[in-house]
C-alpha positions in Angstrom: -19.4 -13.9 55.2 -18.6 -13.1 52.3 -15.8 -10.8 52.6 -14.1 -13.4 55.5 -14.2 -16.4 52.6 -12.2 -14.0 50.3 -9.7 -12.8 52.9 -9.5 -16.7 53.3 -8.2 -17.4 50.0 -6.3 -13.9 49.4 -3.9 -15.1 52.6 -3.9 -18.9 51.0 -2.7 -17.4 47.3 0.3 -15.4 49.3 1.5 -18.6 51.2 1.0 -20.4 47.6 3.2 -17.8 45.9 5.5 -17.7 48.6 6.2 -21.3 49.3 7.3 -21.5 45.2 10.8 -19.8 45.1 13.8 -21.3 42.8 16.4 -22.6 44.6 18.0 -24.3 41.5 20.7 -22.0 40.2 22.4 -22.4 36.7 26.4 -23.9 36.8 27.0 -23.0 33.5 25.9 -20.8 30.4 23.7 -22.0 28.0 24.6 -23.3 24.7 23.2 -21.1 22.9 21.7 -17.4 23.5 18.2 -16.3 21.7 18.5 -12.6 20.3 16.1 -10.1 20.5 13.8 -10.0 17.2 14.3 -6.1 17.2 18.3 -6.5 16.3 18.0 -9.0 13.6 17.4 -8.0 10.1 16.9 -9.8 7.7 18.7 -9.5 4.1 17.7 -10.3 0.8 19.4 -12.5 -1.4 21.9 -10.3 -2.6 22.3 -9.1 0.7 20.6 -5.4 0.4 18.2 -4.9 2.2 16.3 -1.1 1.5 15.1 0.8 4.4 11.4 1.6 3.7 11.4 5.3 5.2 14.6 5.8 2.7 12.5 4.5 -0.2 9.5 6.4 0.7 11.8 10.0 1.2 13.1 9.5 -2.4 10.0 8.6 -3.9 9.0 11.9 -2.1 11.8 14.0 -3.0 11.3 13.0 -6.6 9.5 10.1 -8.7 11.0 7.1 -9.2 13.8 7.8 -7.0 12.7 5.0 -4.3 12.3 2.6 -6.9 15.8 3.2 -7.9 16.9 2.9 -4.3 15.1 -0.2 -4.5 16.8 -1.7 -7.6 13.5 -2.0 -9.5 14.7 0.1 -12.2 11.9 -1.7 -14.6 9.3 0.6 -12.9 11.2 3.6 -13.7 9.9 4.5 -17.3 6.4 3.2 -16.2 6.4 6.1 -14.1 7.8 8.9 -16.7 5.6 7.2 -19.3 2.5 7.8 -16.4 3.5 11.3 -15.1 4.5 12.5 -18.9 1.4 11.2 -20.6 -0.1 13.3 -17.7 1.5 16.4 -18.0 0.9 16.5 -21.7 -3.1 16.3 -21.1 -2.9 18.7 -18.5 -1.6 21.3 -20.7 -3.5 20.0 -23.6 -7.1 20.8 -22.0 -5.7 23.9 -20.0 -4.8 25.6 -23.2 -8.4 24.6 -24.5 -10.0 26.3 -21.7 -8.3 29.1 -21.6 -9.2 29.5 -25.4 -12.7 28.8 -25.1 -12.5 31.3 -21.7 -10.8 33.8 -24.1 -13.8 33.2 -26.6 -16.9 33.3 -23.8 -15.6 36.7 -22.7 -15.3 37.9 -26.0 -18.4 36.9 -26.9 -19.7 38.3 -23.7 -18.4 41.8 -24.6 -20.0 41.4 -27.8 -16.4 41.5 -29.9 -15.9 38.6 -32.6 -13.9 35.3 -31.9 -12.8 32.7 -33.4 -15.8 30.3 -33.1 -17.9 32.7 -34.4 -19.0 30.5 -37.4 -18.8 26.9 -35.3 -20.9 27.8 -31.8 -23.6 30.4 -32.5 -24.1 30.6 -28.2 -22.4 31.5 -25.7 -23.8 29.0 -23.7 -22.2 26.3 -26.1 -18.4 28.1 -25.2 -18.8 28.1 -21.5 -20.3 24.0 -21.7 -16.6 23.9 -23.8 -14.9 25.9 -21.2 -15.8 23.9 -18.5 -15.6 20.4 -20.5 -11.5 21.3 -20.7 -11.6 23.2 -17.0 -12.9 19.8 -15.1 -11.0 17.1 -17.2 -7.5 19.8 -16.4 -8.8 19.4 -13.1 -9.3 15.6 -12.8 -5.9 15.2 -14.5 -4.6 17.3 -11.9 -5.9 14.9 -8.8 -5.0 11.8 -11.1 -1.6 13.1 -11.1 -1.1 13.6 -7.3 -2.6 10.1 -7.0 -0.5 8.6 -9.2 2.3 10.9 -7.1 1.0 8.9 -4.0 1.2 5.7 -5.7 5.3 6.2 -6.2 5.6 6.7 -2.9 3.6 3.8 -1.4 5.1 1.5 -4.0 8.4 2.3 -2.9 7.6 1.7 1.0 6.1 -1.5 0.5 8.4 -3.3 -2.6 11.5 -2.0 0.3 9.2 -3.8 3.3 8.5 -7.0 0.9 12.4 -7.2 -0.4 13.3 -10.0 2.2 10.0 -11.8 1.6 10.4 -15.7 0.5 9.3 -16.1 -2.5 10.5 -19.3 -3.8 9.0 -22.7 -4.7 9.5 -24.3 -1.7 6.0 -22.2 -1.0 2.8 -23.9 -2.8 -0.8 -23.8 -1.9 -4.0 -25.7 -3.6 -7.0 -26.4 -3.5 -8.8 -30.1 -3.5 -12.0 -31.5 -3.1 -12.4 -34.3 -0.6 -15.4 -37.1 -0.3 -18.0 -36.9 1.6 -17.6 -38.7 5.0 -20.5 -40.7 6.0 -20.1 -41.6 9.4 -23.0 -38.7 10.1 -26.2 -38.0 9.1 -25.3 -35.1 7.6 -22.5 -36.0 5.1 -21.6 -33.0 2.6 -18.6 -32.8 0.5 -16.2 -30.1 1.8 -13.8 -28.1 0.5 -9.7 -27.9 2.5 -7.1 -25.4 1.7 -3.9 -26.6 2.1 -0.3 -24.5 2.9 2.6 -26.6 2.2 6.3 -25.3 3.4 9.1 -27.8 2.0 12.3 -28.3 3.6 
């Protein structure tokens, strides 16, 4: 029975369907055509508008460079000053570990070095060694992050350079009475989103 009530309405949907045809056609063209999203893009207000995947290849092929594309040449020096400070505390603690390797090893041999009078163990040189070894090394990943950083930066200030940002944008935040047409009444809280034309 069950199967004859759904072939029932299968065959009543397909003369539904087919009884609902268009026979108005349109005499003339439209006023106006919509375009696809996909071919408008939108500018900036000085009319550039950075490609992100550009910004992100110079940021890749060197620092800075997809800033630069971008016009934000403020954020230039932030990044030398980040990158240089660094680069000088890389080699700073790698040529304090390889000092205080150069010592350890001595000192393993049983030859004199130069902390002879200052760290009577050996123990006390390799806890130097590896002070200078791991804070070269954490440099080492702060700089690829920072590396990362440029890059991302880039990609997203050239996705954001068409975003509104002017006053005609304001949000707030207010405190309205309780109602007390309910049992219930609480104060509550509303967010409001205001666009001015």
């Amino acid at each position: 029975m069950k199967h004859v009530v759904l072939i029932f309405l299968a065959f009543l949907a397909s003369n539904v369907t087919k009884a609902q045809t268009d026979t108005l056609q349109p005499t003339e063209k439209p006023a106006f055509e919509i375009a696809p999203s996909d071919t408008i893009k939108p500018k900036s207000k000085t009319g550039f508008s950075p490609d992100p995947k550009k910004a992100s290849l110079y940021s890749l092929a060197f620092p800075g460079l997809g800033q630069a594309y971008n016009r934000k040449y403020w954020k230039i020096p932030i990044l030398a000053a980040g990158f240089g400070t660094i680069i000088y505390f890389i080699r700073f603690n790698n040529q304090n570990y390889k000092i205080f390797r150069d010592a350890a090893n001595q000192r393993a041999r049983g030859e004199e070095d130069p902390f002879i009078n200052i760290y009577t163990d050996i123990a006390q040189l390799r806890i130097q060694r590896e002070f200078y070894r791991r804070n070269r090394d954490l440099l080492v990943i702060l700089a690829a992050g920072l590396y990362a950083l440029n890059i991302v930066d880039a990609a997203v200030d050239a996705h954001l350079s068409s975003f509104n940002i002017t006053d005609d944008l304001s949000a707030g935040v207010e405190i309205l009475p309780p109602v007390f047409f309910s049992k219930n009444a609480l104060p509550g809280f509303e967010f409001r989103l205001v666009k001015r034309f």
